[in-house]
C-alpha positions as CSV (number, residue, x, y, z in Angstrom):
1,X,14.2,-64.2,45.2
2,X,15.8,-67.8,44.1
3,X,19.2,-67.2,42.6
4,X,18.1,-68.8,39.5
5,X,14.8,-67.0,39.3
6,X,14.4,-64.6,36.1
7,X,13.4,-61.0,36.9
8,X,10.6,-61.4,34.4
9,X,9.4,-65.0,33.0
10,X,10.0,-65.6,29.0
11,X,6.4,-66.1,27.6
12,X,7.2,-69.1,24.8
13,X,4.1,-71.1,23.8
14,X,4.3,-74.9,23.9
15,X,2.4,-78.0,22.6
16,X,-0.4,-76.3,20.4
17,X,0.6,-73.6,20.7
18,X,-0.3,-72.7,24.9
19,X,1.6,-70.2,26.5
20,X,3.7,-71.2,29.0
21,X,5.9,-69.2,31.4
22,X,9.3,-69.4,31.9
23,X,10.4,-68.5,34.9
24,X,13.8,-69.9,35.7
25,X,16.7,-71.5,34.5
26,X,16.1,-74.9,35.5
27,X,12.5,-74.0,33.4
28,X,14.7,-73.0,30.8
29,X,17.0,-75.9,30.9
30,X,14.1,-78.6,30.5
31,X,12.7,-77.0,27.8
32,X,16.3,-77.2,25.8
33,X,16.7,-80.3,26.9
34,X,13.2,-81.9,25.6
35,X,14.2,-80.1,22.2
36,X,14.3,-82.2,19.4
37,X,17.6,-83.1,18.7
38,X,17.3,-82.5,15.2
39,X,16.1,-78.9,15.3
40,X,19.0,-78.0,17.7
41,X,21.0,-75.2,16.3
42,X,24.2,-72.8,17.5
43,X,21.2,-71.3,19.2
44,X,20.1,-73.7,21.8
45,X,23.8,-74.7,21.9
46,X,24.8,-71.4,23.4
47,X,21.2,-71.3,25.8
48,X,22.2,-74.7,27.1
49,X,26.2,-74.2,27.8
50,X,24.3,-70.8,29.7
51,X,21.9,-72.6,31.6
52,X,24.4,-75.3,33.3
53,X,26.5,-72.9,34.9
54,X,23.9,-70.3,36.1
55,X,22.5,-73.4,37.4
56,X,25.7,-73.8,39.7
57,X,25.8,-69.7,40.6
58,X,28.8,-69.2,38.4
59,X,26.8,-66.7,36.1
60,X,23.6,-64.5,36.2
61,X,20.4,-66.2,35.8
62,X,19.9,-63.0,34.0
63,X,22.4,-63.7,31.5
64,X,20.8,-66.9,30.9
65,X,16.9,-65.8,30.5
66,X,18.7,-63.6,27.3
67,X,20.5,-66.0,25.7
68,X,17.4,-68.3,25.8
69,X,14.8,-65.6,24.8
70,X,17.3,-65.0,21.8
71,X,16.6,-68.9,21.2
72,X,12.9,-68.9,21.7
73,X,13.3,-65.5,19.1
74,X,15.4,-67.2,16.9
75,X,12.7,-70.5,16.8
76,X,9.5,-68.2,17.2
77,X,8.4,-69.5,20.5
78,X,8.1,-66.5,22.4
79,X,4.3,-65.8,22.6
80,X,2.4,-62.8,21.9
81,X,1.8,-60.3,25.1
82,X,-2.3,-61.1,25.9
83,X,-4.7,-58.6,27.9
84,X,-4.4,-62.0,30.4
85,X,-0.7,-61.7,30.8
86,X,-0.7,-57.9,30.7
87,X,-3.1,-58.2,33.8
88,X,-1.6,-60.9,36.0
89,X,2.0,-58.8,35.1
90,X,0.2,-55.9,36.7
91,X,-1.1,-57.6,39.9
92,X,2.4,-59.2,40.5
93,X,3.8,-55.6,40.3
94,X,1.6,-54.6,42.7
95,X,1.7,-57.5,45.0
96,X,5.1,-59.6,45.4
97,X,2.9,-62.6,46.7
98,X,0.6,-63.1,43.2
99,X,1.9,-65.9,41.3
């Protein structure tokens, strides 16, 4: 596994309203970067500063996927677990190779 890859992706849901996986910082980091800069908050203040150095390897990648889940939370992006999701969690469980 990537040193930047997240253990488990943050489901947010973009545009329209799509889900969309997150499934590592630099993911992560474009989507607080394309964040309206009015809407930015402590929030994405603190994902951002997280993302830039677990970018580098100074910190967990982990530690970043929580403070930008707590962002998505806070701005209620995360999107609601489907039967979809649920599924293709379950085949990746059972086979490292499924995307």
């Amino acid at each position: 596994m990537k040193p930047d890859m997240f253990r488990e992706p943050v489901n947010i849901l973009v545009g329209l309203g799509f889900p969309a996986e997150v499934r590592n910082v630099m993911d992560a980091y474009r989507h607080l970067t394309e964040w309206p800069s009015s809407l930015r908050d402590t929030a994405h203040s603190v994902a951002l500063k997280a993302c830039q150095p677990a970018l580098q390897g100074d910190i967990e990648a982990e530690t970043a996927r929580g403070l930008f889940a707590a962002f998505a939370a806070k701005h209620d992006l995360l999107a609601p677990e489907t039967p979809a999701i649920a599924a293709s969690r379950a085949r990746a469980d059972r086979d490292p190779h499924v995307q």
